[in-house]
MARSEMAR-735757 format. One line per field, with one value per residue: residue number from 1; residue in three letters; x, y, z of N, C-alpha, C in turn. Coordinates in nm, 3 decimals. Atoms other than C-alpha are relative to their C-alpha. Layout:
BEGIN
seq = (NUM / ...)
type = (ALA / ...)
n.u = (X / ...)
n.v = (Y / ...)
n.w = (Z / ...)
ca.u = (X / ...)
ca.v = (Y / ...)
ca.w = (Z / ...)
c.u = (X / ...)
c.v = (Y / ...)
c.w = (Z / ...)
This chain:
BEGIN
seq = (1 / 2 / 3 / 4 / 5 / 6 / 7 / 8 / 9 / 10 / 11 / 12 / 13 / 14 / 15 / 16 / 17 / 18 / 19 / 20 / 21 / 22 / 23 / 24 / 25 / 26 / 27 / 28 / 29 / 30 / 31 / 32 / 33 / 34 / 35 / 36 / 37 / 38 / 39 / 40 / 41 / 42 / 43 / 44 / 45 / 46 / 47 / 48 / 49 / 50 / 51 / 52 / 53 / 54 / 55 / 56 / 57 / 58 / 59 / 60 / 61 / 62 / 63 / 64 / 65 / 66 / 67 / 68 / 69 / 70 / 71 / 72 / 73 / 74 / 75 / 76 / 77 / 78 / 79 / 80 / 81 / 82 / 83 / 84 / 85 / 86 / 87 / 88 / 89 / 90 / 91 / 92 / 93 / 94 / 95 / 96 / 97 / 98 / 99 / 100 / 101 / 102 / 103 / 104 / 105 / 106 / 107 / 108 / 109 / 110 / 111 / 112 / 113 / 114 / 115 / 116 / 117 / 118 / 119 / 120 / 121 / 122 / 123 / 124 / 125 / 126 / 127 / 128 / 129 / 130 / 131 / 132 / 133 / 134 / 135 / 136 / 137 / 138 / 139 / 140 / 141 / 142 / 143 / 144 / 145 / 146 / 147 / 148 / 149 / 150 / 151 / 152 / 153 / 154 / 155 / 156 / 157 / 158 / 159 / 160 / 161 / 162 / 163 / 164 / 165 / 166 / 167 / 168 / 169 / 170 / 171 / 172 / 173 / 174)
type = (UNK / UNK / UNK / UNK / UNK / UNK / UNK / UNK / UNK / UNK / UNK / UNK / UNK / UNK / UNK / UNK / UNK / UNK / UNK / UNK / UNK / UNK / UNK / UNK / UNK / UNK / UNK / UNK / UNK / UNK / UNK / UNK / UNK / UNK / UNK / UNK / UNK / UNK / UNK / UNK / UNK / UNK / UNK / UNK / UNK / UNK / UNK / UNK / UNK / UNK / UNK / UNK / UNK / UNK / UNK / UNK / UNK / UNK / UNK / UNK / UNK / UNK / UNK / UNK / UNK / UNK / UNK / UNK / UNK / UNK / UNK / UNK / UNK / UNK / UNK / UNK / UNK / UNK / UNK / UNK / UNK / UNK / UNK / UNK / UNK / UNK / UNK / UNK / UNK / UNK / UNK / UNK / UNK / UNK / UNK / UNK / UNK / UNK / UNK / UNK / UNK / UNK / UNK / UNK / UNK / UNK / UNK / UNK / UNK / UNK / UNK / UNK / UNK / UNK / UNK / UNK / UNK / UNK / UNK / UNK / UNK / UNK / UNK / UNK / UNK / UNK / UNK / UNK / UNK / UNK / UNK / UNK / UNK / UNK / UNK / UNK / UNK / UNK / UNK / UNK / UNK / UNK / UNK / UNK / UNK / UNK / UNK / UNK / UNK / UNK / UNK / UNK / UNK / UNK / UNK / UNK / UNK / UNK / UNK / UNK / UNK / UNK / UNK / UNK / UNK / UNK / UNK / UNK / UNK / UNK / UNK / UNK / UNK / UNK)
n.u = (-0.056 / 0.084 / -0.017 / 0.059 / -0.003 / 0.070 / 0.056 / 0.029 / 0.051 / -0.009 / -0.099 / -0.028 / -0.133 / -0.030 / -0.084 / -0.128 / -0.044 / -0.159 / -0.085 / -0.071 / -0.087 / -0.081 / -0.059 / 0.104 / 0.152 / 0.094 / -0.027 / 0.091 / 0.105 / -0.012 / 0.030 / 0.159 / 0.103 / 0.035 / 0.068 / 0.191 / 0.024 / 0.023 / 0.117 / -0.033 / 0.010 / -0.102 / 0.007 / -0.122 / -0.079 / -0.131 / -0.109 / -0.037 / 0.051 / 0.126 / -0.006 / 0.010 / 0.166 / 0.119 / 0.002 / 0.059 / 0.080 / 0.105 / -0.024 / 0.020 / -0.034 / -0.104 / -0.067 / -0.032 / -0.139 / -0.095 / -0.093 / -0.082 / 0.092 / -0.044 / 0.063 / -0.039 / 0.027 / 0.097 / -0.080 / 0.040 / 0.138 / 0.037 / -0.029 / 0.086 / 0.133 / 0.020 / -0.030 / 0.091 / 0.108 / 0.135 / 0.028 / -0.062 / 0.072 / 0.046 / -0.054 / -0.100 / -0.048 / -0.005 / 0.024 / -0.150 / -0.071 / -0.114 / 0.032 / -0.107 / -0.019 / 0.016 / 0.110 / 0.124 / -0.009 / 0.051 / 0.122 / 0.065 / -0.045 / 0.071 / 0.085 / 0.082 / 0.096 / -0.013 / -0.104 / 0.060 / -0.061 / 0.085 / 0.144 / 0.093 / 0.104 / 0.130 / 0.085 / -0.138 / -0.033 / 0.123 / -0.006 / -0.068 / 0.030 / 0.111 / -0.072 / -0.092 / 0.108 / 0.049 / -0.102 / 0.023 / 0.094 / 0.002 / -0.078 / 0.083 / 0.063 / 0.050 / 0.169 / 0.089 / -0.065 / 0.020 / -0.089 / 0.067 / -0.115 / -0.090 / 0.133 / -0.007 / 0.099 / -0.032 / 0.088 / -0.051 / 0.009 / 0.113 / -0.057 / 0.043 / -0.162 / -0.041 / -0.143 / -0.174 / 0.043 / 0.045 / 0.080 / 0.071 / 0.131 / 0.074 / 0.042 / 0.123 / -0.029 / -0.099)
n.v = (-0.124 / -0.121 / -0.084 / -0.142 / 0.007 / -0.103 / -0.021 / -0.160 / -0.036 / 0.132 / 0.078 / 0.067 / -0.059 / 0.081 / -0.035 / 0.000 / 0.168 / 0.028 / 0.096 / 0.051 / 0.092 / 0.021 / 0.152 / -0.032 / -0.004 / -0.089 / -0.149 / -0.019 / -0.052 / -0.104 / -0.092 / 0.052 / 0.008 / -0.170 / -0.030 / 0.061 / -0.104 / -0.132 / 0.037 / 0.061 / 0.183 / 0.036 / 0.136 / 0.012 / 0.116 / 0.081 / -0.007 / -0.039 / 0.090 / 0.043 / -0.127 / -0.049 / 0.059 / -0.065 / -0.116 / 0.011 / 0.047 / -0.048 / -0.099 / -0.086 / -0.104 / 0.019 / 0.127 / -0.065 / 0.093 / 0.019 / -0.004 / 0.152 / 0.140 / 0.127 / 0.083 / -0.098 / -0.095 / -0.148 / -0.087 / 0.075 / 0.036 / -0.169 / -0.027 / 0.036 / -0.078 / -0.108 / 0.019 / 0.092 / -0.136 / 0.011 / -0.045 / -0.070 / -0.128 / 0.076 / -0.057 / 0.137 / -0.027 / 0.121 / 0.001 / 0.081 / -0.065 / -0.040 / -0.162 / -0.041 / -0.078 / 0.106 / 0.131 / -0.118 / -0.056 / 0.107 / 0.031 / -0.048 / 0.010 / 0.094 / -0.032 / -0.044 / -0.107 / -0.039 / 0.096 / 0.008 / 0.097 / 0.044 / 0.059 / -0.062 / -0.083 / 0.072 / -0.136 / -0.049 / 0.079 / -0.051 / -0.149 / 0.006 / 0.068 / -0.052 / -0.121 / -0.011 / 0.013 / -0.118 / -0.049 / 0.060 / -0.045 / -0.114 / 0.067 / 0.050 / 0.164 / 0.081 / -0.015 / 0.009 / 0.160 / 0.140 / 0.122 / 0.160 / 0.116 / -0.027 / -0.139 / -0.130 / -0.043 / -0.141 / -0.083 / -0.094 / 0.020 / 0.104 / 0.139 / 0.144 / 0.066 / 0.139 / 0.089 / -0.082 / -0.062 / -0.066 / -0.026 / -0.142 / -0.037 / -0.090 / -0.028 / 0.018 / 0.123 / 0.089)
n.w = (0.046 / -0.029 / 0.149 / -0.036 / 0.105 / 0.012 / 0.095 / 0.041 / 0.118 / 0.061 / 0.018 / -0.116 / 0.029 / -0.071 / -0.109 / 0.041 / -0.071 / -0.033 / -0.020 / -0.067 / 0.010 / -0.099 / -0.040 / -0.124 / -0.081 / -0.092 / 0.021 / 0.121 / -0.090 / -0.038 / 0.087 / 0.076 / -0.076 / -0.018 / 0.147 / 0.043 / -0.095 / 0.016 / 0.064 / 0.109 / 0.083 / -0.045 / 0.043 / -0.046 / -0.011 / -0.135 / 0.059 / 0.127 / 0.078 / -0.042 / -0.012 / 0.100 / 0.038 / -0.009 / 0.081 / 0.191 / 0.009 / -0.057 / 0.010 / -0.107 / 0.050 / -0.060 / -0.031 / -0.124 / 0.003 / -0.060 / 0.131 / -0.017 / -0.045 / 0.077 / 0.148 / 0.099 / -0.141 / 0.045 / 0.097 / 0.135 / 0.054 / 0.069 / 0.167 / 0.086 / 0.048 / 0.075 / 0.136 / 0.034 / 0.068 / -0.039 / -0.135 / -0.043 / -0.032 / -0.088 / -0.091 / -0.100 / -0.128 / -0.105 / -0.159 / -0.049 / -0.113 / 0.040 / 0.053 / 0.069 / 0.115 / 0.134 / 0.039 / 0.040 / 0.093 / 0.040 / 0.057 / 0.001 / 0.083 / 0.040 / 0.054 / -0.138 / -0.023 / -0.170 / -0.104 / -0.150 / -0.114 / -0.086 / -0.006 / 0.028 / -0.119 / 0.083 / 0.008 / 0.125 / 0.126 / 0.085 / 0.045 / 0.127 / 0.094 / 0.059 / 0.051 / 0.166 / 0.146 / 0.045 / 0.101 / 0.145 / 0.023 / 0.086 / 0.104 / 0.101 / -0.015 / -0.105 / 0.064 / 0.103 / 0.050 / -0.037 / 0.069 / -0.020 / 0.042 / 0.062 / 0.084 / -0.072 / 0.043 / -0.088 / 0.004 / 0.023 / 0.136 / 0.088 / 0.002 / -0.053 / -0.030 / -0.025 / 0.012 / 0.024 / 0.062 / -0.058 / 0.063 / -0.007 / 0.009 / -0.025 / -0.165 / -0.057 / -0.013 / -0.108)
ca.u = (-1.109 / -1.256 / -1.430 / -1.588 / -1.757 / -1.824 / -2.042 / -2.054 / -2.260 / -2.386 / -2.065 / -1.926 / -1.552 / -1.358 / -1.137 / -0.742 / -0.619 / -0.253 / -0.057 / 0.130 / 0.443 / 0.634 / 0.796 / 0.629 / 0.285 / 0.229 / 0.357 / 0.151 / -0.167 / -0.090 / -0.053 / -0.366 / -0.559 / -0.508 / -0.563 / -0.892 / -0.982 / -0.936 / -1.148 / -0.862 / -0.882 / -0.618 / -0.428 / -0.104 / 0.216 / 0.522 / 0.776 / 0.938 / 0.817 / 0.471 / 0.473 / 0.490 / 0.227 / 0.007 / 0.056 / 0.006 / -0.293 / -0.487 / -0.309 / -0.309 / -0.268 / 0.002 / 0.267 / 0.361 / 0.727 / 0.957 / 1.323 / 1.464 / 1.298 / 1.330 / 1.276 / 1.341 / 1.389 / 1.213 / 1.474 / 1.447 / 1.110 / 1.053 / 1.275 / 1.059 / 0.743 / 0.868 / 0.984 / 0.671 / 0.443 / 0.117 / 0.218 / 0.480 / 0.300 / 0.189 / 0.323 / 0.590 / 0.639 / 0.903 / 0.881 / 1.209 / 1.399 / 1.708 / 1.714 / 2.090 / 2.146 / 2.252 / 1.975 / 1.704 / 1.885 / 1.887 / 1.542 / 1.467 / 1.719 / 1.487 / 1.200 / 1.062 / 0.807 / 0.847 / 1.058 / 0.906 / 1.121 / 0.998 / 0.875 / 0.562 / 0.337 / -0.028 / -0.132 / 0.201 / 0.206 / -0.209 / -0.140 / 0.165 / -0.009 / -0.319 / -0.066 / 0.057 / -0.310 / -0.383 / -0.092 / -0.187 / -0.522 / -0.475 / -0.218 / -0.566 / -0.577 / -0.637 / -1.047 / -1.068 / -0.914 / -1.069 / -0.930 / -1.062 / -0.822 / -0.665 / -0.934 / -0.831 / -1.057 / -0.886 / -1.166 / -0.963 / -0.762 / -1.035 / -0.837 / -0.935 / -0.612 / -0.629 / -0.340 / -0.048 / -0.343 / -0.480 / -0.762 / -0.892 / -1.271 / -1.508 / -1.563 / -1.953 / -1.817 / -1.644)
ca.v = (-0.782 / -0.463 / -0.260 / 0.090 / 0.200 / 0.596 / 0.748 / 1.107 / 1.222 / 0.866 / 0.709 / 0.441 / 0.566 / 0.268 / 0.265 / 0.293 / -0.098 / -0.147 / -0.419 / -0.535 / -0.683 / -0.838 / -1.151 / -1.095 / -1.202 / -1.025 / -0.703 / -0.772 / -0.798 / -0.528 / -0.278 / -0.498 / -0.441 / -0.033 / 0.011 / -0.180 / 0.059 / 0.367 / 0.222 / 0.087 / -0.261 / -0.437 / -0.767 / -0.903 / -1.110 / -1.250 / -1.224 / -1.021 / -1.263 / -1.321 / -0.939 / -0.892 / -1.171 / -1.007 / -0.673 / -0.770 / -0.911 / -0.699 / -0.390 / -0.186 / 0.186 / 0.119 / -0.123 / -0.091 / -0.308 / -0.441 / -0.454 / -0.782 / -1.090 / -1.440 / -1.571 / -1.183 / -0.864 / -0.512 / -0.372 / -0.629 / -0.677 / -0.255 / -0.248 / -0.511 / -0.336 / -0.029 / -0.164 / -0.388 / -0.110 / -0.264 / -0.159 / 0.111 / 0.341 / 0.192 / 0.398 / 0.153 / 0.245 / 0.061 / -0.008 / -0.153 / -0.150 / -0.069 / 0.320 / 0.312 / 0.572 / 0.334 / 0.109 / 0.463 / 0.557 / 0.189 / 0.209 / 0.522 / 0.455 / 0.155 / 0.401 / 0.419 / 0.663 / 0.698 / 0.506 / 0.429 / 0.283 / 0.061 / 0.070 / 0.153 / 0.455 / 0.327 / 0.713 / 0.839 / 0.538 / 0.630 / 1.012 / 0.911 / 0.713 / 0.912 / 1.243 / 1.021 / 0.912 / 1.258 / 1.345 / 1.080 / 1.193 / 1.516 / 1.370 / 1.234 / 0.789 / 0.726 / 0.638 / 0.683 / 0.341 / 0.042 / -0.304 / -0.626 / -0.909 / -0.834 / -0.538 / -0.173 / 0.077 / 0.483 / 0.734 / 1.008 / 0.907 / 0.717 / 0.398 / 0.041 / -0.191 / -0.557 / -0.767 / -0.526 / -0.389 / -0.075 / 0.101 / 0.459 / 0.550 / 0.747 / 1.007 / 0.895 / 0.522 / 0.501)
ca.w = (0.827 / 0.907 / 0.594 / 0.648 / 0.342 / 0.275 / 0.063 / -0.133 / -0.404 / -0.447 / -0.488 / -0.296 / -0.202 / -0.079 / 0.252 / 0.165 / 0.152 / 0.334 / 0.305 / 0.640 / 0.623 / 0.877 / 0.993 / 1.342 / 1.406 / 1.669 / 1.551 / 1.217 / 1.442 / 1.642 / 1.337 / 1.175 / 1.476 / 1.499 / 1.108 / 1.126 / 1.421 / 1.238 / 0.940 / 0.675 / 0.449 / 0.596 / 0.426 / 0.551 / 0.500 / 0.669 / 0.394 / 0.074 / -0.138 / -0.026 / 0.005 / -0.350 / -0.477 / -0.275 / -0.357 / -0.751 / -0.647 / -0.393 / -0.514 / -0.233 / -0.202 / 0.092 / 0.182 / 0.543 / 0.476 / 0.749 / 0.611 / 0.770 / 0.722 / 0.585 / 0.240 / 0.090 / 0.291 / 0.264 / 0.034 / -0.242 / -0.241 / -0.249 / -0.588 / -0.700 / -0.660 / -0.785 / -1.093 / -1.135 / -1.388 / -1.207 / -0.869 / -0.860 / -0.776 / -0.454 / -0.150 / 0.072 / 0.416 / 0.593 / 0.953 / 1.106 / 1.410 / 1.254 / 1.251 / 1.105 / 0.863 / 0.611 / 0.652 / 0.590 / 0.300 / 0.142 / 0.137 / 0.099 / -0.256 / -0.366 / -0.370 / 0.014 / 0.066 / 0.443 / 0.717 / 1.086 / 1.345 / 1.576 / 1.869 / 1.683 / 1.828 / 1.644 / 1.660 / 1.469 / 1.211 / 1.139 / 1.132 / 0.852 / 0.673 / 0.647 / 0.569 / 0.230 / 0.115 / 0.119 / -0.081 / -0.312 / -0.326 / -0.443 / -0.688 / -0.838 / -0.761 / -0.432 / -0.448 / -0.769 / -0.867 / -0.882 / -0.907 / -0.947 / -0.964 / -1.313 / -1.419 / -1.298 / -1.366 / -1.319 / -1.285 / -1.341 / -1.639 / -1.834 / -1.809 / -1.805 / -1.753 / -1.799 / -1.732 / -1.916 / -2.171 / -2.134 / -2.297 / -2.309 / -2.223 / -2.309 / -1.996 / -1.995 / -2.006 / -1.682)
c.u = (-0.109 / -0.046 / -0.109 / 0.021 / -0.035 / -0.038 / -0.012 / -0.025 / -0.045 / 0.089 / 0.061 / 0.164 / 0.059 / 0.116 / 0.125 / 0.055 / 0.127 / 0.018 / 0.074 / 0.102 / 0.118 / 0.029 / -0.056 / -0.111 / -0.049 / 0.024 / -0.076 / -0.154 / -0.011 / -0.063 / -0.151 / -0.109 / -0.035 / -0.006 / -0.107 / -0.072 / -0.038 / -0.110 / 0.101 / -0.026 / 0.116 / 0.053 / 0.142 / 0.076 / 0.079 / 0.100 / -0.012 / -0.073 / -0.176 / -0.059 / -0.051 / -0.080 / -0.111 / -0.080 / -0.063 / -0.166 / -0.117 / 0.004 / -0.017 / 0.059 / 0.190 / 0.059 / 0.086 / 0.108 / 0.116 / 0.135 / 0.080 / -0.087 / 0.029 / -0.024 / 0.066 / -0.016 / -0.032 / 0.083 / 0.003 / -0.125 / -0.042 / 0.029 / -0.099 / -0.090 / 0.026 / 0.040 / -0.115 / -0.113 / -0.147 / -0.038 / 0.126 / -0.004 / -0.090 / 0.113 / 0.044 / 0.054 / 0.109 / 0.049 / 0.093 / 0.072 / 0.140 / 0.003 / 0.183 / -0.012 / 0.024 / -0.140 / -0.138 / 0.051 / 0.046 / -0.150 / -0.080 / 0.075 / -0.051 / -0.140 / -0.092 / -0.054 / 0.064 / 0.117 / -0.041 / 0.085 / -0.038 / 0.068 / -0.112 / -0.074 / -0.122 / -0.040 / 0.087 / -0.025 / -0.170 / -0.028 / 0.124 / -0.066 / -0.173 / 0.047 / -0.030 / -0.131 / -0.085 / 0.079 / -0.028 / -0.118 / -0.023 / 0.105 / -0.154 / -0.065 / -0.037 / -0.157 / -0.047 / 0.099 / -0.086 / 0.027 / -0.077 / 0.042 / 0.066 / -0.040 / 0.036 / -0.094 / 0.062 / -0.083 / 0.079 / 0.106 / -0.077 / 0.056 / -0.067 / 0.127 / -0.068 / 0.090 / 0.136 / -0.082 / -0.074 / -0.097 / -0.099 / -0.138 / -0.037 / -0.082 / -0.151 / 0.037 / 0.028 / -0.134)
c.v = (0.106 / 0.092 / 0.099 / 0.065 / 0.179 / 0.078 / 0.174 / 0.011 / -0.115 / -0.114 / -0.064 / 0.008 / -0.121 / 0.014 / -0.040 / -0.207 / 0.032 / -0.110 / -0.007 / -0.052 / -0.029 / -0.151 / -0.025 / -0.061 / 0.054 / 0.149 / 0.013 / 0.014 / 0.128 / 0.115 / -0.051 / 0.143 / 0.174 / 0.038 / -0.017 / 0.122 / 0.126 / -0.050 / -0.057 / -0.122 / 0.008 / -0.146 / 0.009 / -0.121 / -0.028 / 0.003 / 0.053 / -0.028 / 0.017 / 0.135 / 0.048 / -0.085 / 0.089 / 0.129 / 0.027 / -0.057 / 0.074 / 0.128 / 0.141 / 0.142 / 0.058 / -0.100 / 0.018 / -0.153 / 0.008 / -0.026 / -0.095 / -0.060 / -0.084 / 0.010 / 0.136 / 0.181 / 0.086 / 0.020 / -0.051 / 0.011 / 0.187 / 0.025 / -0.116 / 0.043 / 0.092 / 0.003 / -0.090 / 0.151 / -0.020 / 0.057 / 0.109 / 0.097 / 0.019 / 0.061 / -0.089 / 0.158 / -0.066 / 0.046 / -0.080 / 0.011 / 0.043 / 0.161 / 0.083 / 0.085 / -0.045 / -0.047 / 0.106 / -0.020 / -0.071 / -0.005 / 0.130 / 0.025 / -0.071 / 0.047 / 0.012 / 0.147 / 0.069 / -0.134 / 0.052 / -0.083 / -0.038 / 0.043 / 0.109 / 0.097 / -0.010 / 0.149 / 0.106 / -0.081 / 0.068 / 0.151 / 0.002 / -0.023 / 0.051 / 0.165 / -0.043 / -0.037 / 0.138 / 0.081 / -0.056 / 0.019 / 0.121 / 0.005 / -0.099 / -0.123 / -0.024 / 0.042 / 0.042 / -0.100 / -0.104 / -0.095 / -0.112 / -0.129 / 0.097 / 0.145 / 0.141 / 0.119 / 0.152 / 0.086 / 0.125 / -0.007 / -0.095 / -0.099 / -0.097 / -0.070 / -0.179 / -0.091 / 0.155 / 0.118 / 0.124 / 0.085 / 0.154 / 0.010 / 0.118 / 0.091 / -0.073 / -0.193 / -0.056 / 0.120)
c.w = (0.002 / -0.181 / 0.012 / -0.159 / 0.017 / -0.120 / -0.052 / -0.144 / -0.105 / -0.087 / 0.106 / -0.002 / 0.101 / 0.103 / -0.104 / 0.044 / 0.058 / 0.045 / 0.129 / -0.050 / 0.076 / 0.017 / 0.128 / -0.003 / 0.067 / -0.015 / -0.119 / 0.076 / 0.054 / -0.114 / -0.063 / 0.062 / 0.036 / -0.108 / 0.005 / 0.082 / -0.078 / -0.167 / -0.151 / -0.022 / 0.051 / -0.099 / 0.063 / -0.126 / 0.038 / -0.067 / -0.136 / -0.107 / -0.033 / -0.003 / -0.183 / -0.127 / 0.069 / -0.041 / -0.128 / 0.019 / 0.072 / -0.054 / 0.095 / -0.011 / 0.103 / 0.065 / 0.129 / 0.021 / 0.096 / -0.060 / 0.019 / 0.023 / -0.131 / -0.141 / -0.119 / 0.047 / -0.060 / -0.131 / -0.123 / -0.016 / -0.006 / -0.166 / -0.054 / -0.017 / -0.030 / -0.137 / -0.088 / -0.059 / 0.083 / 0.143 / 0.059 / 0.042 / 0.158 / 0.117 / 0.097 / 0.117 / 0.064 / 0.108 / 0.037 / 0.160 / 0.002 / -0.037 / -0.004 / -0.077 / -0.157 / -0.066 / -0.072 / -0.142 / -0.129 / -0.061 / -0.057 / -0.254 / -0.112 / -0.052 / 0.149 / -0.025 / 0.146 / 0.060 / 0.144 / 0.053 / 0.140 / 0.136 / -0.064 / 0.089 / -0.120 / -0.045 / -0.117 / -0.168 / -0.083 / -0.075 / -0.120 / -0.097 / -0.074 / -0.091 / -0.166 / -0.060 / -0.031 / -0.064 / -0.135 / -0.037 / -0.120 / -0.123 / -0.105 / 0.047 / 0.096 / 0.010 / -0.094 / -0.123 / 0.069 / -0.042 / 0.071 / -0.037 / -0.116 / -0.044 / 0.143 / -0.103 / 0.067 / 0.022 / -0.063 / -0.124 / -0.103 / -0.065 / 0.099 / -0.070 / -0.008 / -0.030 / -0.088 / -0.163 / 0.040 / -0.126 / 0.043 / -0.028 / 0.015 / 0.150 / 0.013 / 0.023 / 0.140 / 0.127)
């Protein structure tokens, strides 16, 4: 996994993580392999499910969700992470080849951010997805969150989070 670190005003500002998620392999590569390129953390998974362990666990700032696939498809597993307090806040993309009208406005009902229909263009999906972390940027969290397994750490509201507790610091603290 690719990890491009940059630095300002002696702080170390970490690349945007995104989640993959596809039933594919080779379409999860693919997207991997032109994220890593432009300099994001990348993690994947292959199903709903698996989608939303990981999520709770790497916490990523985007979830780049296909909306059919085995075990538990985009649309469930979106309402679960947006109802999950640890990660609802976590910008879901999904990427589909279904570009029904229904099927958009399904997900975009669940809490979708965006909606890409395949076939992917690598140069489109990076110029989206760099649009929304600069939306969420200036909304405050993106790089100035850090998470470490259960331990989140906000810079900007002087919160430290562990497990479902949360705890207000002193600005010179954090």
């Amino acid at each position: 996994m690719a990890s491009s670190h940059y630095f300002a005003k002696n702080q170390i500002i970490m690349p945007a993580k995104i989640l993959i998620v596809d039933d594919e392999p080779d379409i999860v590569e693919f997207i991997q392999y032109n994220l890593e390129r432009e300099g994001f953390d990348t993690e994947t998974a292959y199903n709903g499910e698996e989608a939303i362990a990981k999520a709770r666990s790497v916490r990523p700032d985007i979830i780049i969700l296909d909306v059919m696939m085995p075990v538990m498809d985009g649309i469930e597993a979106c309402r679960i992470i947006k109802e999950d307090e640890r990660i609802k806040n976590t910008f879901v993309v999904f990427l589909t080849a279904r570009s029904e009208e229904y099927s958009e406005l399904a997900g975009f009902e669940v809490g979708a951010d965006d909606y890409i229909s395949k076939p992917i263009k690598p140069r489109v999906l990076v110029s989206r997805l760099k649009a929304m972390l600069k939306r969420g940027s200036e909304n405050g969290d993106i790089g100035n969150v850090l998470t470490v397994q259960d331990l989140i750490i906000n810079r900007n509201s002087f919160n430290v989070q562990v497990d479902d507790k949360t705890i207000t610091m002193p600005k010179k603290r954090i």
